[in-house]
N, C-alpha and C positions, 0 to 999 in steps of 0.2 A: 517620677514621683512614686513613693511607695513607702512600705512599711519592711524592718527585719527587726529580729528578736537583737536580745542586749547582748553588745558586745562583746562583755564575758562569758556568755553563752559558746561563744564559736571558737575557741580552743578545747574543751570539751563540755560537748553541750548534757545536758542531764537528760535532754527530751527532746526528738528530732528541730530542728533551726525553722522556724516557720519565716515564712517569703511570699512579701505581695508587693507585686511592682507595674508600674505603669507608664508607657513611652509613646509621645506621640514625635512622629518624625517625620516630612515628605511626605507627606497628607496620610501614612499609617498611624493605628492604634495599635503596640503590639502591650498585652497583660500575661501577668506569671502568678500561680498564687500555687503554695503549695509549700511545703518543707523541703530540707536535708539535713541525712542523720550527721553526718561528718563535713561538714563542710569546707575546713581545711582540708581534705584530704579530696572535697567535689564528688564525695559517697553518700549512697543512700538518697538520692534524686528522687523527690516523690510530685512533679511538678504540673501542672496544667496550664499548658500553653497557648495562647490565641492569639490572632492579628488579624487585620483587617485594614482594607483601602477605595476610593474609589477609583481609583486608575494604578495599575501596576507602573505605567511607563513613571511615575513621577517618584515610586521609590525609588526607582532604576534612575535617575536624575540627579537624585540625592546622592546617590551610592555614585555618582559619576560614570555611569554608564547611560546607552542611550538605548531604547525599545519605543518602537511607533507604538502609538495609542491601544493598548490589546483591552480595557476594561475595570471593571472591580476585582477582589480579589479577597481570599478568607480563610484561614486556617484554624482549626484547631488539634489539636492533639496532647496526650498524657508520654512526658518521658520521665522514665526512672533506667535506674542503676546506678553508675558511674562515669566519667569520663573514661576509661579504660572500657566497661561495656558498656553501651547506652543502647536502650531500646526506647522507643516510640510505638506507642501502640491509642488506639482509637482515634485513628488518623481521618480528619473531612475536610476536606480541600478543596476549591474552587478557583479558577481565575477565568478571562472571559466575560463573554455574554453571547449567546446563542446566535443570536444577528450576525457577529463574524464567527467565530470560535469558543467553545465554552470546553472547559476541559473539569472536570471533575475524578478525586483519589480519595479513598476509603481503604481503612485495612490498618496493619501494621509492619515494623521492621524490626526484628528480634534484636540484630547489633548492627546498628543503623551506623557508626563508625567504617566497618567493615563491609557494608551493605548484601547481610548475610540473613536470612531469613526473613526474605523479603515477602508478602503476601496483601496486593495491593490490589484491590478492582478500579482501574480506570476507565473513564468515560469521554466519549469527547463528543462535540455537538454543533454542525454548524449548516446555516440556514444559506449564508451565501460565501462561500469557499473563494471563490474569485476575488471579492473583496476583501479577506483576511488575507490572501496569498500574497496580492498586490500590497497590499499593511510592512509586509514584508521582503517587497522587492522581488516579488516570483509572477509570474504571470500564469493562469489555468483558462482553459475555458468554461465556459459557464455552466455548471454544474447542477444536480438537483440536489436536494439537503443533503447532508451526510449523519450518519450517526453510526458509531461504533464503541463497543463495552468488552472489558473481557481482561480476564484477573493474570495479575505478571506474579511470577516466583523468579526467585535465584535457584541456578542450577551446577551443575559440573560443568564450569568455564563458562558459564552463559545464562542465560534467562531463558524462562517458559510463558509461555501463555495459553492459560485455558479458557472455555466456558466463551470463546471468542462470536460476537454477533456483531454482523455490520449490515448494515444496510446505505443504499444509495439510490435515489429515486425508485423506482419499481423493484432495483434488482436486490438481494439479500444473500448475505454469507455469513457460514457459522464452519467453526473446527477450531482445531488445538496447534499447538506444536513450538520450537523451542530453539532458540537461537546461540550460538556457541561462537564464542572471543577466540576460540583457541588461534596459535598457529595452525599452517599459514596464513589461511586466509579466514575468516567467518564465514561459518554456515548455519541453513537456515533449511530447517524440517517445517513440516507441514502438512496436514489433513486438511482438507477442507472441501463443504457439500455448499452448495447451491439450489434452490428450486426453482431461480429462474436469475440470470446475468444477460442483462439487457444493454447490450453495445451501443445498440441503434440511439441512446438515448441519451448514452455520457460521450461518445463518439459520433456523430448523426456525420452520413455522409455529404452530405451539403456543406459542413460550417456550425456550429455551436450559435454562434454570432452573426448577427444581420449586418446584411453587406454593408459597406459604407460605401459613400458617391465618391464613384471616381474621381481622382486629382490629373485635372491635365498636367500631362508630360510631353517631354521629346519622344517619340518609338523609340524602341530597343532596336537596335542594331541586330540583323538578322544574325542567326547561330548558325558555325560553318558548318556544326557537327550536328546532320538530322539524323543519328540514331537513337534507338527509342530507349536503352537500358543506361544508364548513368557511370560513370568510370569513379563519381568519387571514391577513397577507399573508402571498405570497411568501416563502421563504426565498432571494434572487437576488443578494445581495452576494459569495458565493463564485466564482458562475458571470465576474466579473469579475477573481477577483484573481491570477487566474494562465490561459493559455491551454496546449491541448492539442491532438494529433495522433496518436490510435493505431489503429492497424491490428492489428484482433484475429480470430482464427481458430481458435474452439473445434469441436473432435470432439464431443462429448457435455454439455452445459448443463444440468444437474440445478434447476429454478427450487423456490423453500421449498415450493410447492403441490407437489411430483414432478413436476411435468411437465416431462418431456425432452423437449429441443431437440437436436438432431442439423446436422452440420457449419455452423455460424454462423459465419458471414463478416460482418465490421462494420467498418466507419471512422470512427470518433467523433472531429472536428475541432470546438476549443471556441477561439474568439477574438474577444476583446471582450465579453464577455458573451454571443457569437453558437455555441449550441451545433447542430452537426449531426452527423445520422446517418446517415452516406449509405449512397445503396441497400445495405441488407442481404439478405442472402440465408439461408435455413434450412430446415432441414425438419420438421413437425411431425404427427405420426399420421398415417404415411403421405401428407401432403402436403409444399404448398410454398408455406413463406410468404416474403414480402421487401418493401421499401418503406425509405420515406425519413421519418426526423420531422425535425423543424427546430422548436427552441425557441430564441425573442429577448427576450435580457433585457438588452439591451444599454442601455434607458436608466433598469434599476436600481430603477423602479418598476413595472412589468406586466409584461409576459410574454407574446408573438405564438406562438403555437401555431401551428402546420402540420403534419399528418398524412396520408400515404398508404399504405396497406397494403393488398398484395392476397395471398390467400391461398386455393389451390386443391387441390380434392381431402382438403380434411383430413379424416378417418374419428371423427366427434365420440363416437361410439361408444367407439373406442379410446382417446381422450384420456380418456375418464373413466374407464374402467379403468384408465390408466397412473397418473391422481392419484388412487384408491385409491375409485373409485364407480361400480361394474360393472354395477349396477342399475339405470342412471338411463336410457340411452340404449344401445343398440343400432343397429350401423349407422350410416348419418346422414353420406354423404358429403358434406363441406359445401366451398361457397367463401362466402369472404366479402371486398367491394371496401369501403376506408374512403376517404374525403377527405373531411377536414374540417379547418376555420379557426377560429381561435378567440382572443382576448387580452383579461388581466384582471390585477390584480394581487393576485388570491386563487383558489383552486378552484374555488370556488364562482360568482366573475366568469367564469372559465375555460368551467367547463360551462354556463356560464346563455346565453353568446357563441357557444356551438360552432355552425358552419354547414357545408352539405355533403351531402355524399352516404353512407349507407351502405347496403349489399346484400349479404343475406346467402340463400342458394340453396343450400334442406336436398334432398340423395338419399333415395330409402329407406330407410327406419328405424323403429327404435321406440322411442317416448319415454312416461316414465313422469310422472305428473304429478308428482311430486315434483320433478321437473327444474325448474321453474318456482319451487317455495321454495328451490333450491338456487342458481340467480340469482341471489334478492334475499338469500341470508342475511348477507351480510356489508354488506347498505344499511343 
């Protein structure tokens, strides 16, 4: 339903073609109201656009396509130009609902055809991640809210993102940086600070999830092979399919064991399958540790290992207290020097190959024997 001007008008009109129209379809309302100067020609676009629904999956129905239940859904925005340029600008956009996923875009796109001067803030929002994941056929664990904001541009071969904030239960991140289509492969820059990334909390070493009651079964059949490292291969076809550059600098690093890491400084640069870790720096129970790893999986079946880590003054005492085992160790200022070499294309190749140096140089202290079953519990 709607209104257009007379139809002697639209071969040449004397005074831009005024247009107001209105669709309901698949439980949307989309409205247009607005002019064009030429309209044969689909020049001079002067239009205001809207829609709106309560459930996206049912457009998506209509349209003959299928999407599990994601929500309402709401658009407005201003396009002008042409069908040759077209721009969109005062762009608010909603779909979602914050209970699963709420995704929210503001902004404009200079030649939205082209998708060339793009300047968008998106937002997204979601309360329980698990339950939209699974909406979708993906399974997570159980998660704390999520929210994350932060404005995309187009770039040379790629997209930016600035002004980036996210947060997820306790933990918080902000930086910048910008993603690139080129060949070969896509890569992905990156800044990004922290004031506190809390492992223990999206990883908990127990389980995310309350146990469920055991289901009686038959016993497994004893395993012929009791060694402790695994032969599967490699998992090294990711470390190819796209490359990376980010420079990260966390305050506080909560790892699933508790154990904080305090001001970590790290540059993880991944190209070609070629992953490094350059000098890091941190500090840990009163110490300080830092070094360099370098893993090469660059030709896709093994994996060259190189490790150096040196870490000084750390109080092993304290670290067991801080991951929640007070009893084990007192004292015990330690340093520890690694370097070691290593390549395999399973773990177990990994460790069976490792060569090198390690020294480790305990202070006074006291250690309980149970320290030594607390080593090997997890062999």
């Amino acid at each position: 339903a709607g209104t257009v001007g007379a139809l002697t008008e639209i071969q040449a009109p004397s005074k831009p073609y005024p247009v107001t129209l209105a669709l309901k379809a698949g439980g949307a309302t989309v409205d247009v109201k607005g002019s064009v100067a030429k309209p044969i020609d689909a020049e001079g676009l002067n239009l205001t656009v809207s829609a709106k629904g309560a459930e996206l999956a049912e457009v998506a129905k209509f349209a003959g396509q299928t999407l599990p239940p994601i929500g309402p859904f709401a658009l407005a925005a201003r396009v002008s130009g042409s069908l040759k340029t077209l721009s969109v600008s005062g762009i608010d956009a909603s779909v979602g609902k914050p209970e699963m996923v709420l995704v929210k875009a503001s902004g404009a796109v200079t030649d939205a055809l082209r998708a060339k001067g793009i300047n968008v803030l998106v937002a997204v929002e979601s309360k329980d991640l698990k339950s939209a994941a699974k909406a979708f056929g993906a399974e997570t664990p159980v998660l704390p809210p999520v929210s994350v904001t932060t404005r995309v541009k187009d770039g040379q071969a790629g997209y930016a993102f600035e002004e980036l904030k996210a947060s997820i239960g306790k933990s918080t991140l902000a930086g910048s940086g910008a993603v690139s289509l080129g060949a070969p492969r896509p890569k992905l820059r990156a800044q990004l600070t922290s004031p506190l990334l809390d492992l223990s909390e999206l990883l908990p070493a127990g389980g995310g999830a309350p146990a469920k009651a055991p289901v009686a079964q038959a016993p497994a059949p004893p395993s012929k092979d009791k060694r402790v490292f695994p032969a599967d291969p490699l998992p090294l076809a990711p470390l190819k399919a796209a490359d990376a550059d980010l420079d990260v600098k966390i305050d506080r690093l909560v790892l699933p064991s508790k154990m904080p890491v305090e001001a970590l400084a790290v540059r993880l640069v991944l190209a070609d399958g070629r992953l490094d870790v350059q000098p890091f720096s941190s500090r840990v129970a009163s110490g300080i540790v830092g070094g360099r790893v370098a893993l090469d999986a660059s030709s896709g079946k093994t994996a060259a290992l190189a490790t150096k880590i040196d870490a000084k003054g750390v109080s092993l005492g304290q670290l067991m207290q801080e991951t929640g085992h007070p009893d084990l160790v007192t004292g015990a200022k330690t340093d520890v020097a690694v370097d070691l070499r290593g390549s395999g294309g399973s773990v177990r190749d990994l460790m069976a190959g490792l060569n090198g140096d390690l020294l480790v140089v305990l202070g006074e202290g006291k250690i309980n024997n149970k320290f030594v079953d607390f080593l090997g519990a997890d062999l």
